[in-house]
DSSP file (Angstrom, degrees, kcal/mol; ACC not computed):
  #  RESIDUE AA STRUCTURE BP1 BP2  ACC     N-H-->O    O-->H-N    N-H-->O    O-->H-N    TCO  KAPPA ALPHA  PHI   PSI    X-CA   Y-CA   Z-CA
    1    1 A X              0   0    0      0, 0.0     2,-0.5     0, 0.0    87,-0.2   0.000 360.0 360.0 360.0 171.2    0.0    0.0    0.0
    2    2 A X  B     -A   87   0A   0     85,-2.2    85,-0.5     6,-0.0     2,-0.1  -0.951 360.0-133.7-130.3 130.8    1.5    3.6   -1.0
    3    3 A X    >   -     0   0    0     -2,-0.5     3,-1.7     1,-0.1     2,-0.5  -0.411  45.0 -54.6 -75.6 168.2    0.6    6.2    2.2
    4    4 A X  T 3  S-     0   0    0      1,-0.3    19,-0.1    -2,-0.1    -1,-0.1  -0.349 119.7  -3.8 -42.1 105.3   -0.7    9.4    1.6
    5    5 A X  T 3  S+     0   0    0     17,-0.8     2,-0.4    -2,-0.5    -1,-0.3   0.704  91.6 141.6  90.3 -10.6    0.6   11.8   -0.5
    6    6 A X    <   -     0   0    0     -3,-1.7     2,-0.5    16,-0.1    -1,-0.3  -0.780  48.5-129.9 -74.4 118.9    4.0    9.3   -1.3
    7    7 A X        -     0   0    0     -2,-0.4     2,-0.2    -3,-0.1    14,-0.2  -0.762  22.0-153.8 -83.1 137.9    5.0    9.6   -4.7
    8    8 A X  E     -D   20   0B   0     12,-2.5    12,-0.9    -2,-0.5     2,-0.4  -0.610   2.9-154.6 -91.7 170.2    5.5    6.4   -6.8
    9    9 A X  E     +D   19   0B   0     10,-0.3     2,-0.5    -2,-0.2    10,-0.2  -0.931  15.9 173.3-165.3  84.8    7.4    6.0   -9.2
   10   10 A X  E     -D   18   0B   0      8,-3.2     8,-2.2    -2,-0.4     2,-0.8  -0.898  24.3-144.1-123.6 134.6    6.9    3.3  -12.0
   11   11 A X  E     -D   17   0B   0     -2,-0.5     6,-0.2     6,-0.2     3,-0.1  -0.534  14.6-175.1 -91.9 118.0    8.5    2.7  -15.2
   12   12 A X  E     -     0   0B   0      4,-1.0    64,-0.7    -2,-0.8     2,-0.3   0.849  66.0 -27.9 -91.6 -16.9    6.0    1.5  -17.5
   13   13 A X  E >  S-D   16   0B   0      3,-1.6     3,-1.7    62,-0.1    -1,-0.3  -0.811  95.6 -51.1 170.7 150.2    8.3    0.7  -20.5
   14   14 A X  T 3  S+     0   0    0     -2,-0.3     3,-0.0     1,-0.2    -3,-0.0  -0.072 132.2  10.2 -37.0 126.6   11.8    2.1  -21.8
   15   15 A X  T 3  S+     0   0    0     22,-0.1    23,-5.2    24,-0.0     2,-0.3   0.427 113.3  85.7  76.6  28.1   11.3    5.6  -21.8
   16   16 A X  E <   +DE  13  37B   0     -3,-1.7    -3,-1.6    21,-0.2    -4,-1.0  -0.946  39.3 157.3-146.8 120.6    7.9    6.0  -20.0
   17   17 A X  E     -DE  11  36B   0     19,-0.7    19,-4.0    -2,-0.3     2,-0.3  -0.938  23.4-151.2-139.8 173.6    7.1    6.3  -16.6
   18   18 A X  E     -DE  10  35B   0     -8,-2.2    -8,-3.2    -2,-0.3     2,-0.4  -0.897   7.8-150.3-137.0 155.2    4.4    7.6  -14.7
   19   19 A X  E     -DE   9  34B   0     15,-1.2    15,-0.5    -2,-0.3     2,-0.4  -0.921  21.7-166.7-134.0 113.2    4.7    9.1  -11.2
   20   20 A X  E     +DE   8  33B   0    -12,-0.9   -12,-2.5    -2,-0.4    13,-0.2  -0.893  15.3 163.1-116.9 125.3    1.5    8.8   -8.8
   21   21 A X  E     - E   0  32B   0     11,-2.4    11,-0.6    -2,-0.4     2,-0.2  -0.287  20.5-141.5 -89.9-172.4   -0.1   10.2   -5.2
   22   22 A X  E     - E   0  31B   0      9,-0.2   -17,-0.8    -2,-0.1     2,-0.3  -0.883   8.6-163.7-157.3 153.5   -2.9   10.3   -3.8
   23   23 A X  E     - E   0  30B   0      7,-2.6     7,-1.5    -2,-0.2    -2,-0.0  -0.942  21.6-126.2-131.1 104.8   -4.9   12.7   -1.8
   24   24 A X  E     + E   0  29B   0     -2,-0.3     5,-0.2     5,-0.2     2,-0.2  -0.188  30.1 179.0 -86.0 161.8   -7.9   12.1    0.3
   25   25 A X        -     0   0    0      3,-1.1     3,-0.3     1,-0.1    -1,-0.0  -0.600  45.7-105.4-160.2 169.8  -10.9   14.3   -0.3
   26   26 A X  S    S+     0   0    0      1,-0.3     2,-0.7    -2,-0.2    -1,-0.1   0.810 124.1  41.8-153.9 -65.4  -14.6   14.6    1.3
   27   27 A X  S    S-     0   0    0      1,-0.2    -1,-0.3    -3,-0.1    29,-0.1  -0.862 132.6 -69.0 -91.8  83.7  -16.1   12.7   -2.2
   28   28 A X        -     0   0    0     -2,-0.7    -3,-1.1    -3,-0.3     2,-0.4   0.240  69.6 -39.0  64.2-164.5  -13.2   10.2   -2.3
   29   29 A X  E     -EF  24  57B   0     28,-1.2    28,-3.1    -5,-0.2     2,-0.6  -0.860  47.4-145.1 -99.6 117.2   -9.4    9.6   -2.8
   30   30 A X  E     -EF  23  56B   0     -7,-1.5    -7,-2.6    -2,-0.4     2,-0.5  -0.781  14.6-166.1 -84.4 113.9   -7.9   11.7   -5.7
   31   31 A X  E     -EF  22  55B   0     -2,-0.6    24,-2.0    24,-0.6     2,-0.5  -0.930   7.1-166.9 -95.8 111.2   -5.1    9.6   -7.5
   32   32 A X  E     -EF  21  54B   0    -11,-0.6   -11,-2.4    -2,-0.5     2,-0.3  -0.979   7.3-178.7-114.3 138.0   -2.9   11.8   -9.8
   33   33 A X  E     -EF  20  53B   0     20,-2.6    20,-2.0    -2,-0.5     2,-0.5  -0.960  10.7-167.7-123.3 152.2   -0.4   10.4  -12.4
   34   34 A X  E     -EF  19  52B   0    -15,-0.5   -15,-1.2    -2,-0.3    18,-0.3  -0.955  10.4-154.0-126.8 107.9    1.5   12.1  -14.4
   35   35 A X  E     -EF  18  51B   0     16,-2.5    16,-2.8    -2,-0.5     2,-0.5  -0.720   5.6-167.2 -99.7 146.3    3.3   10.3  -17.4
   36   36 A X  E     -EF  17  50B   0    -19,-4.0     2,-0.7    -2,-0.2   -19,-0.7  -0.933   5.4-171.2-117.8 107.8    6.7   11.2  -19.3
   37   37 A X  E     -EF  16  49B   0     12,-1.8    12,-3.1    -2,-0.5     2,-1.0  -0.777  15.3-138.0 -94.0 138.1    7.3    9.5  -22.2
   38   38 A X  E     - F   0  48B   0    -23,-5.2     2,-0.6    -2,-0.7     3,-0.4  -0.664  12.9-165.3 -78.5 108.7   11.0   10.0  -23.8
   39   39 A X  E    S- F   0  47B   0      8,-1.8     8,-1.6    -2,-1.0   -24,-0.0  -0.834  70.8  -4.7-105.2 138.3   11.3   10.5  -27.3
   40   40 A X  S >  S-     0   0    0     -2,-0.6     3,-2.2     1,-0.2     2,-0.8   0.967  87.6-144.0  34.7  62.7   14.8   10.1  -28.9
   41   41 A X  T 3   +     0   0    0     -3,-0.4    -1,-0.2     1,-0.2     3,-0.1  -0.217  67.4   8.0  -9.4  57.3   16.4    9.6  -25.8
   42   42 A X  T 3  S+     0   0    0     -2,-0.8    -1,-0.2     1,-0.4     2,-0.1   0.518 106.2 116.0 111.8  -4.1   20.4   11.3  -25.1
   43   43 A X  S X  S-     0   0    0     -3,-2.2     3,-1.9     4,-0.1    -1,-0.4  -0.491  83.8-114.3-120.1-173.5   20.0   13.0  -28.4
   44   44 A X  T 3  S+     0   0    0      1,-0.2    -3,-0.1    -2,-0.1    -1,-0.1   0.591 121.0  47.7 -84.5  12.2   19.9   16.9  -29.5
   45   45 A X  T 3  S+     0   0    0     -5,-0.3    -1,-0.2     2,-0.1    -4,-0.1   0.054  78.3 141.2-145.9  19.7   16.5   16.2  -30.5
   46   46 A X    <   -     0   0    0     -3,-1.9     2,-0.3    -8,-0.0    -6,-0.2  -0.197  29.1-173.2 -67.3 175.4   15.1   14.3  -27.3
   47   47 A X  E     -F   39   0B   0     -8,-1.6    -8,-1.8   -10,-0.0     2,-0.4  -0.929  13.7-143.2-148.1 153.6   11.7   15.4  -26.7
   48   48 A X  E     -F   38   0B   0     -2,-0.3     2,-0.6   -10,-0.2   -10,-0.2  -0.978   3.2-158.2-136.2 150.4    9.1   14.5  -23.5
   49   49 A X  E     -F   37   0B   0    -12,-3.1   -12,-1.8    -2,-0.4     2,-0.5  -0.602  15.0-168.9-116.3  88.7    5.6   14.0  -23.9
   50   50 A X  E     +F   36   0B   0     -2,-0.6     2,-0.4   -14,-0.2   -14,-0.2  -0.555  10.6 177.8 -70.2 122.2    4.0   14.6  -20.7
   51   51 A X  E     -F   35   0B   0    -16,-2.8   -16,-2.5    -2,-0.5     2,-0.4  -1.000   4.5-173.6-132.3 133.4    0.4   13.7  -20.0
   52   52 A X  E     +F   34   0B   0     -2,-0.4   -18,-0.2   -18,-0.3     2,-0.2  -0.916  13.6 155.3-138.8 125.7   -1.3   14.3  -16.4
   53   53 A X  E     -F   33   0B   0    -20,-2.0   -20,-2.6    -2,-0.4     2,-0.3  -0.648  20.1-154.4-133.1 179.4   -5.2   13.0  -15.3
   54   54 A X  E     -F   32   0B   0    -22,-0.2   -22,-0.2    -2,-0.2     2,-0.2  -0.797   5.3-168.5-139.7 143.6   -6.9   12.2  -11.9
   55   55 A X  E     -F   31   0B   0    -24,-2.0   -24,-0.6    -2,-0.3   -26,-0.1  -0.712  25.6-128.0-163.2 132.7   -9.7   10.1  -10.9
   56   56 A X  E     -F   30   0B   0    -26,-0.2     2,-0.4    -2,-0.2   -26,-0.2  -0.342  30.3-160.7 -57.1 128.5  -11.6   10.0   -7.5
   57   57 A X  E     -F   29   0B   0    -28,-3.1   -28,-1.2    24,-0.1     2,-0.1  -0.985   4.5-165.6-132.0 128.0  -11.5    5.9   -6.6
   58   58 A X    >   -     0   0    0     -2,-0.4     3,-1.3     1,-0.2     2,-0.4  -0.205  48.9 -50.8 -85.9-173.1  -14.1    5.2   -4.0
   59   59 A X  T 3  S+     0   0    0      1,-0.2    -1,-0.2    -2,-0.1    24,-0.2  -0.441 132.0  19.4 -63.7 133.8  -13.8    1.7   -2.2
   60   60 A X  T 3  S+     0   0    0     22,-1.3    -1,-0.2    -2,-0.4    23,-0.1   0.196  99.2 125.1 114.9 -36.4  -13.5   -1.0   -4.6
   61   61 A X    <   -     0   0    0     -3,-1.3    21,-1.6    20,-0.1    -1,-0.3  -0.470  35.8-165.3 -88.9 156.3  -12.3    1.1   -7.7
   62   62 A X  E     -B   81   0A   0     19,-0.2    19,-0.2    -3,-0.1     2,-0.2  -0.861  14.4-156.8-127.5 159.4   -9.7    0.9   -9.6
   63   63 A X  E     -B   80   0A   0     17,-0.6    17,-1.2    -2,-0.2     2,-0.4  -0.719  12.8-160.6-104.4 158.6   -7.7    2.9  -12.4
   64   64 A X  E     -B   79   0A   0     15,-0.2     2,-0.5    -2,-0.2    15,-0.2  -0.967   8.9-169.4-119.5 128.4   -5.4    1.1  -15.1
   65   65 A X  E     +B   78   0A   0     13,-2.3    13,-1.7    -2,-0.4     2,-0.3  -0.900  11.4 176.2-108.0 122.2   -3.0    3.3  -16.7
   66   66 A X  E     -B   77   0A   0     -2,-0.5     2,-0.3    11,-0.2    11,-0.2  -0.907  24.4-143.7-135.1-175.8   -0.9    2.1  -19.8
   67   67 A X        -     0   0    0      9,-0.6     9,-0.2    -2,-0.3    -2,-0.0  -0.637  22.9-127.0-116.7  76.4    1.6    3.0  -22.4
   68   68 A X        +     0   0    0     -2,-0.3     2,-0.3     7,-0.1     3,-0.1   0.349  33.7 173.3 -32.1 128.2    1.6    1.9  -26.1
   69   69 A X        -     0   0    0      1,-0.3     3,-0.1     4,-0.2     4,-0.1  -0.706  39.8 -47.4-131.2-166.5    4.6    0.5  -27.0
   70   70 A X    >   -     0   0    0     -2,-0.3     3,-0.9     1,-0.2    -1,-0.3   0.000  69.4 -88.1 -73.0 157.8    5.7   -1.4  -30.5
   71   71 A X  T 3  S+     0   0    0      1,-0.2    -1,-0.2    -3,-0.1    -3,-0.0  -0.543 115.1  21.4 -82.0 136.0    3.6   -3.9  -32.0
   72   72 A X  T 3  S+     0   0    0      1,-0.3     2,-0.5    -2,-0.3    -1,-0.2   0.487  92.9 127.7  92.7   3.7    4.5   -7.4  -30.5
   73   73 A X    <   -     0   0    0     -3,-0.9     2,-0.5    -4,-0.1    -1,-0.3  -0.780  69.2-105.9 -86.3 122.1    6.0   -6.0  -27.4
   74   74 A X        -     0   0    0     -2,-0.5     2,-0.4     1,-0.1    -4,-0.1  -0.521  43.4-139.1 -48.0 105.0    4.9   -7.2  -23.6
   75   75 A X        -     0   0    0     -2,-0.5    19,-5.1    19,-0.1    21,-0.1  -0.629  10.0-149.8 -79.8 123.1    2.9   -4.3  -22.3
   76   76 A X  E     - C   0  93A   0    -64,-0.7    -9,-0.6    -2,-0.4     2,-0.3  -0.309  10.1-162.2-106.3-163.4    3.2   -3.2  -19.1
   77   77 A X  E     -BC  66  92A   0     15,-0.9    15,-1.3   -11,-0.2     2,-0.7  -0.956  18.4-139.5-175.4 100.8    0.3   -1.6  -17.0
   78   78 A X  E     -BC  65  91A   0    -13,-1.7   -13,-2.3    -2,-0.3     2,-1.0  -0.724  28.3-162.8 -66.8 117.3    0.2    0.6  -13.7
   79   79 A X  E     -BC  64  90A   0     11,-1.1    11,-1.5    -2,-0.7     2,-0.3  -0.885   2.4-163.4-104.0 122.2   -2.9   -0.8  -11.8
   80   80 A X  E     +BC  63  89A   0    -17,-1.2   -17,-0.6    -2,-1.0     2,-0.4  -0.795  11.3 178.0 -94.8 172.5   -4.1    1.3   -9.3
   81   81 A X  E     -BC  62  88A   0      7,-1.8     2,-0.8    -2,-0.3     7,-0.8  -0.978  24.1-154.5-159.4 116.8   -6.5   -0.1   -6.5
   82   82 A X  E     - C   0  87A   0    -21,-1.6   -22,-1.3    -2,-0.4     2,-0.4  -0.942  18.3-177.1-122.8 142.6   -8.3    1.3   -3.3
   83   83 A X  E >   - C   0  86A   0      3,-1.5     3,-2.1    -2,-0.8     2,-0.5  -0.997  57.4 -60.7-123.5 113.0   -8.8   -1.6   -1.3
   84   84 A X  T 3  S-     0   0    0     -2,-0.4   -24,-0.0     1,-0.3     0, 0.0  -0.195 123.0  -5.6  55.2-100.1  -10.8   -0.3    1.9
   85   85 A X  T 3  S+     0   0    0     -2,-0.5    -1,-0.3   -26,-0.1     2,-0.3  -0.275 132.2  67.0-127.1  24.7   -8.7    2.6    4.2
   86   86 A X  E <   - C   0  83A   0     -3,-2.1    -3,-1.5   -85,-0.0     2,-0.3  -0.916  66.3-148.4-137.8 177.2   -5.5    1.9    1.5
   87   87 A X  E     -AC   2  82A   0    -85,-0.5   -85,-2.2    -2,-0.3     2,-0.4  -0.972   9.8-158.1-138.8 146.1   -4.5    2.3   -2.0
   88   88 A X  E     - C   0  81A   0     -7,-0.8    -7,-1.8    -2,-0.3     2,-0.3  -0.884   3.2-167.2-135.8 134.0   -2.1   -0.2   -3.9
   89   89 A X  E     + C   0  80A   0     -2,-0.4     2,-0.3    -9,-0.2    -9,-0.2  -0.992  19.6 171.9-136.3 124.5   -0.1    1.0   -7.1
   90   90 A X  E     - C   0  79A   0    -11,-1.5   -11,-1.1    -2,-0.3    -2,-0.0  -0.881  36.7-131.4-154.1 117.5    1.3   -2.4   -8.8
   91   91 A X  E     + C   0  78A   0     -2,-0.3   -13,-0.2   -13,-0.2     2,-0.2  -0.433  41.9 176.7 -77.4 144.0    3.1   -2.3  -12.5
   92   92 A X  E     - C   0  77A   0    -15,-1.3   -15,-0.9   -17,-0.0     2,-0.7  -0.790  40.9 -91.8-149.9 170.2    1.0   -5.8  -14.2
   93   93 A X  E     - C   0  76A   0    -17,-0.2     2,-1.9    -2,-0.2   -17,-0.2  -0.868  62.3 -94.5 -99.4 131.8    1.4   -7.0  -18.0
   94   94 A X    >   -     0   0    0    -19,-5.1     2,-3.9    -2,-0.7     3,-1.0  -0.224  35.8-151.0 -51.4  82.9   -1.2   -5.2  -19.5
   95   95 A X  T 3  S+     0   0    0     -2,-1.9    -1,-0.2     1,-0.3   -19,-0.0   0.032  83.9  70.1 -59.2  44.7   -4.4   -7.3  -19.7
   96   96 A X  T 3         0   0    0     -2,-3.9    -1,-0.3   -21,-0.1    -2,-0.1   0.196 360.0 360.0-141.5   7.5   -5.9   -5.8  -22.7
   97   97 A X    <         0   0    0     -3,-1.0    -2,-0.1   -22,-0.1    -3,-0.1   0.414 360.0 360.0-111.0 360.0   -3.4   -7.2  -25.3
């Protein structure tokens, strides 16, 4: 379980990770991630693609965050979870491929 307000840190595939809190709130627990993907890595012409959402997870809910990566590739998958009074952030193989 990830405490309040800890950021994690998960690498969802070379050159993409997303970094997630969470916050508690009066209509639920606010989860933010923020993903950086690298493009052309180390070079003069790297680039980041930054994307950042929320969603409010009541008991029970979950979020799945992923990254496309090349076709034929093992996809990996941030799952987030509140499970009761906790929340659980656990990199999975993506289960939609």
């Amino acid at each position: 379980s990830v405490a309040e307000n800890q950021a994690v840190v998960t690498r969802l595939r070379n050159g993409a990770t997303a970094v997630s809190y969470w916050a508690s709130a009066a209509d639920g627990w606010h989860v933010v991630t923020t993903v950086d993907t690298v493009v052309a890595a180390d070079t003069e012409t790297e680039q980041h693609l930054i994307v950042r959402f929320s969603a409010t997870l009541l008991p029970g809910q979950e979020q799945l965050v992923t990254v496309p990566g090349a076709v034929g590739t093992e996809q990996q998958a941030l799952r987030i979870r509140r499970v009761g009074d906790q929340i659980q952030m656990t990199r999975i193989a993506d289960p939609s491929i």
